[in-house]
N, C-alpha and C positions, 0 to 999 in steps of 0.2 A: 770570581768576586764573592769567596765564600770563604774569607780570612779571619771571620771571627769562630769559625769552624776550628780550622786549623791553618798554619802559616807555611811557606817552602821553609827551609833551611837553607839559613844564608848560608855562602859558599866559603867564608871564613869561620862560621861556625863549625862545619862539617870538617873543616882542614882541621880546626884543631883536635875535633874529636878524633878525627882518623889519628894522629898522633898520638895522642893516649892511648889510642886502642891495639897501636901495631909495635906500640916503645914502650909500654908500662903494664909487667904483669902481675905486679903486687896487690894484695889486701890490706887496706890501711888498716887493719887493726892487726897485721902482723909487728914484728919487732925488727926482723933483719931488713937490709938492705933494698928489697924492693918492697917492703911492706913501708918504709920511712921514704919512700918517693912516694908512692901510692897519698901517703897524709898528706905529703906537699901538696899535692895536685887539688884532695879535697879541701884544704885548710887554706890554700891559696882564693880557690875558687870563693870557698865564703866571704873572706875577706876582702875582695874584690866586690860579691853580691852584697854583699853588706853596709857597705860603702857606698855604693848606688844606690841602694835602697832605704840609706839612712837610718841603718839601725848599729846595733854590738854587733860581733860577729856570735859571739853566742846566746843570742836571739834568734838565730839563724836555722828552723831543721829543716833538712833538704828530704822532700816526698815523693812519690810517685806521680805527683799530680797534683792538678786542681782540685781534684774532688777527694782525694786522703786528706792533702791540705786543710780542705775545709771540715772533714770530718772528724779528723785530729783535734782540729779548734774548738770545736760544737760538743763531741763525747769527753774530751780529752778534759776541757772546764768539768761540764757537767757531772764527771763521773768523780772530781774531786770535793766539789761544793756537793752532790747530791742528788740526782735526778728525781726521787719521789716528793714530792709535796713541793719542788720548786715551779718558777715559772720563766721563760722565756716569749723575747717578742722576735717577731721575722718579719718580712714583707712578703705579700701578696704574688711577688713576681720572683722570686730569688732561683738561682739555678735548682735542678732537681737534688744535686748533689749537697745544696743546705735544707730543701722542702723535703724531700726522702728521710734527711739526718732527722729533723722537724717530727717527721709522724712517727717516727720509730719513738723518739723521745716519750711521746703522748701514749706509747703501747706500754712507755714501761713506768708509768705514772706520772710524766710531769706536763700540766699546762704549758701550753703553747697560743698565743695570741698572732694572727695574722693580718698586720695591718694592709689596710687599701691603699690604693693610689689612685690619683685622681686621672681624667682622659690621655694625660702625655706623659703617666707610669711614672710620679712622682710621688714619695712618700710624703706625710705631713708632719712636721715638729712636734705637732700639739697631741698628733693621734698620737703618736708612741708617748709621749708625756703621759696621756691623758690613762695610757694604756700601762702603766708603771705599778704594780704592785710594793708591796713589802718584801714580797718571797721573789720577787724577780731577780734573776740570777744572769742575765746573759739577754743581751740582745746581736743581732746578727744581719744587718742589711748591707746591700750587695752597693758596692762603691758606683761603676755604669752598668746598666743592663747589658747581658749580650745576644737581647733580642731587636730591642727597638734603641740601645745604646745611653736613654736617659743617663744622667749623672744624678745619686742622691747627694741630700745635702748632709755631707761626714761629719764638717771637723762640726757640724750645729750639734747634729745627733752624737757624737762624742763628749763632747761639751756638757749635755745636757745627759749622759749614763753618767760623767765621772762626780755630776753634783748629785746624783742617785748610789752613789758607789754601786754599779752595775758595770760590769765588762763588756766590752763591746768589739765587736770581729766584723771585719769588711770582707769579702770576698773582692779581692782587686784582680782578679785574673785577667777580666778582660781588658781593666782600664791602663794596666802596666804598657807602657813603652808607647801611651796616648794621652798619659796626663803627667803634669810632676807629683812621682811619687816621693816624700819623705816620710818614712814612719818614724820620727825622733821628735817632727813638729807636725802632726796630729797627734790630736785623744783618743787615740786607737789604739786596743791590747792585741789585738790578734790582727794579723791580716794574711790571704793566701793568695800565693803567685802560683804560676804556670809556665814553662819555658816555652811550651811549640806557640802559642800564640805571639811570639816578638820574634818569630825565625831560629827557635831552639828547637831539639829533639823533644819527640813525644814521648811520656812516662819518666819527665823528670819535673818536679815543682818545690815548692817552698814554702814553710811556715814562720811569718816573724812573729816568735812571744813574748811581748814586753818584761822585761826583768821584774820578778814581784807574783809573776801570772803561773800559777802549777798546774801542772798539766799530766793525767794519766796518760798513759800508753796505749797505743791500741794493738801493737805488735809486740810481740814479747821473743825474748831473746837473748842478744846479744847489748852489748852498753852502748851502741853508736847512737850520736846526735842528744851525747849528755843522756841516756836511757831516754830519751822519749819518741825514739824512732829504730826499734831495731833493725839489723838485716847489712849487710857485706853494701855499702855505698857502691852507686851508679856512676862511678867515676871518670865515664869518657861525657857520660849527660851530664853530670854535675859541672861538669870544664866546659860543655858546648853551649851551659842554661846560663855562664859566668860569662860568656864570650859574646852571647847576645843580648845580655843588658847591657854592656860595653859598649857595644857596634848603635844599639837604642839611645843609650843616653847621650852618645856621642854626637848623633842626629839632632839629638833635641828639638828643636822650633821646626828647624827643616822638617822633618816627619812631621810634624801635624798638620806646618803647612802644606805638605802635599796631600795629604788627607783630605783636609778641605779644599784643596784644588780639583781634586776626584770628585768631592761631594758636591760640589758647585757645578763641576762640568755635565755631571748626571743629571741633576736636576734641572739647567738650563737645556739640556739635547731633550728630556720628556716635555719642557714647557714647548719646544720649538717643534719635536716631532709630532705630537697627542693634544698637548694644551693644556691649559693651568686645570682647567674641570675635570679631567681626566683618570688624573691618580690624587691619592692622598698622601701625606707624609705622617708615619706614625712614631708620637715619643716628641721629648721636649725640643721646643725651637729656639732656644737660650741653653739650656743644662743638657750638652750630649757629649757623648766620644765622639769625635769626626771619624772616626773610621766605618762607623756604623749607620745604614740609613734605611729603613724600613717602609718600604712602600705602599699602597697599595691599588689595585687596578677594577675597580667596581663590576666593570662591562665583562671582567673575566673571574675565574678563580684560580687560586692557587696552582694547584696541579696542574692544571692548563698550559697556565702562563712556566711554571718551571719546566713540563715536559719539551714545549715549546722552545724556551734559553738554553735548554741543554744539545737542541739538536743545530742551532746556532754556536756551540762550542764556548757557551758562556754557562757560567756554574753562579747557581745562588742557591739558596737555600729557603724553607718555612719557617725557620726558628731554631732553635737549639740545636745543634747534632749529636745530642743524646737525645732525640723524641721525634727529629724532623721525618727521621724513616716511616715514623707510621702516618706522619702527615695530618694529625690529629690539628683542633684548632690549638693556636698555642693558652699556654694557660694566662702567660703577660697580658696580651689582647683580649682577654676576656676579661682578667682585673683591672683591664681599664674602661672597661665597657664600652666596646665599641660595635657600632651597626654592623649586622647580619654582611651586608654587601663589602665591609670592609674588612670585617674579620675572617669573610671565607675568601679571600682578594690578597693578603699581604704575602709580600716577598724582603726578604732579606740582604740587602745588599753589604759586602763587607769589601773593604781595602786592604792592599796590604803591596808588600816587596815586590817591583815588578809590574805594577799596572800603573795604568798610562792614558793621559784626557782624553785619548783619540779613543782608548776603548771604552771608555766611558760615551764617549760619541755616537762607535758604531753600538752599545749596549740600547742607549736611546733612539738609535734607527732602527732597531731589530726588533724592539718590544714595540715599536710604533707600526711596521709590517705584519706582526704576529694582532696586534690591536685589529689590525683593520683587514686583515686575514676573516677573523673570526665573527666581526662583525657582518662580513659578507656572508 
């Protein structure tokens, strides 16, 4: 239950990678014969993600990740408009891999403004408005969190950069293959995918850059991905991250709705094992990913209650899994300001390929055991 972590690889993703990997040993940027398969593969693959994702196809640069994705977006703007004496807005809650990108900015001269959110990790219209300079250059909030799952409100905050003429970049990593993404109809110039979180391989992702948007390099090299992404393409990832927006979009309604079948079932087995007073639910009750459901258990903490699910053969997580190792409080649940008993309490629950009401059942009889375990 820890798929906002990382996701299996579906088993027709991996077939096809295995494919590329054991029939194709060209470099698309050769000229003969296996170097002009090799492009197929990558030029197909775009035009397939591309497609899905509702953009050109060359809008399309294929990254290592979520977190180049977004660091690409964030330097890549900044370093062509200017990073000293500009300004940039962010949210409060945004992955480390845009709050990292965030304070390096501020090291190397440019304002940075970080707005709040209110108790259920929602941004506000008026705050970024109200927060808009002259010299602002770039704003950057994260389309659903991938802690407590909130949904901000995009196409408003799109809307409302392109009547500022400010660019604006969503971080969709988590929301991909849980919400309809189009980027062709939203006010979005940047936005970054991630393959392993939809059942793709890990170390392969994606940046869409609206035609118009310039963008420096941050790797230097060779010309792939129209020069804004050097480096010999990941060509079995790039076909196995195309294969699983495929097998996503193909789901469609079905995937969400079993998402919130999982998320209903869970919350219904804690109301029946524990009781409504028992846990909290953290993050918005109208604006979420279904996939994502954040808990939390007062009468315990954190550590406790995870050491505890793990030895029951159930996996959740603190928060992030780029910071859950240290176990620290998360930074989200702080920017939402939430009670001492809750913030040292929450757990993470995430959905994905492969799980099933009944274990969301026995998930809520186990923590209901472990509850009253520790109570004695």
């Amino acid at each position: 239950m820890d798929h906002a972590a990382s996701t299996p690889v579906h088993p027709e993703v991996a077939e096809r990678m295995m494919s590329v990997m054991t029939h194709q040993f060209g470099n698309a940027s050769s000229v003969h014969g296996f170097g002009r398969e090799a492009k197929r593969i990558v030029n197909g693959s775009r035009d397939q993600l591309s497609s899905w994702l509702g953009c050109e196809p060359d809008e399309l640069v294929f990254t290592g990740g979520g977190t180049e994705s977004d660091n690409l977006a964030i330097f890549g703007v900044m370093e062509q408009i200017g990073v000293q004496g500009s300004h940039v807005i962010t949210s409060a809650i945004e992955h480390h891999a845009v709050l990292h990108a965030c304070h390096e900015l501020e090291r190397q001269g440019c304002e940075v403004t970080y707005i709040p959110v209110d108790a259920m990790g929602r941004v506000s219209l008026k705050a970024i408005e109200d927060a808009m300079q002259e010299n602002t250059a770039l704003v950057t909030v994260m389309y659903g969190n991938n802690e407590v799952g909130t949904v901000q409100p995009i196409f408003e905050i799109g809307e409302l950069c392109r009547s500022h003429g400010v660019i604006f970049h969503t971080d969709a990593v988590q929301a991909l293959g849980s919400v309809s993404v189009s980027c062709r109809d939203m006010p979005v110039d940047l936005w970054s995918f991630s393959a392993h979180k939809i059942n793709g391989p890990q170390g392969v992702g994606a940046l869409v850059v609206r035609r118009g948007i310039s963008l420096s390099p941050r790797l230097f090299g060779g010309v792939q991905e129209k020069k804004r992404r050097a480096g010999t393409e990941n060509m079995a990832g790039i076909a196995g991250f195309a294969k699983a927006v495929e097998l996503a979009a193909a789901a469609g309604q079905v995937r969400v709705q079993h998402y919130d079948e999982l998320r209903t079932a869970l919350l219904n087995g804690l109301r029946r094992e524990i009781g409504e007073n028992s846990f909290v639910i953290n993050g918005h009750l109208e604006h979420y990913l279904p996939h994502i459901l954040n808990i939390s258990f007062p009468d315990t903490t954190t550590e406790t209650m995870l050491m505890n699910l793990d030895m029951e053969g159930i996996a959740a997580a603190s928060g992030s899994a780029c910071t859950s190792g240290s176990l620290e409080i998360s930074h989200v649940l702080l920017a939402m300001k939430l009670s001492d008993p809750v913030l040292r309490s929450a757990i993470r629950f995430s959905f994905g390929l492969g799980n099933t009401t009944q274990e969301m059942e026995y998930t809520a009889q186990k923590i209901g055991t472990i509850l009253n375990r520790l109570r004695k």
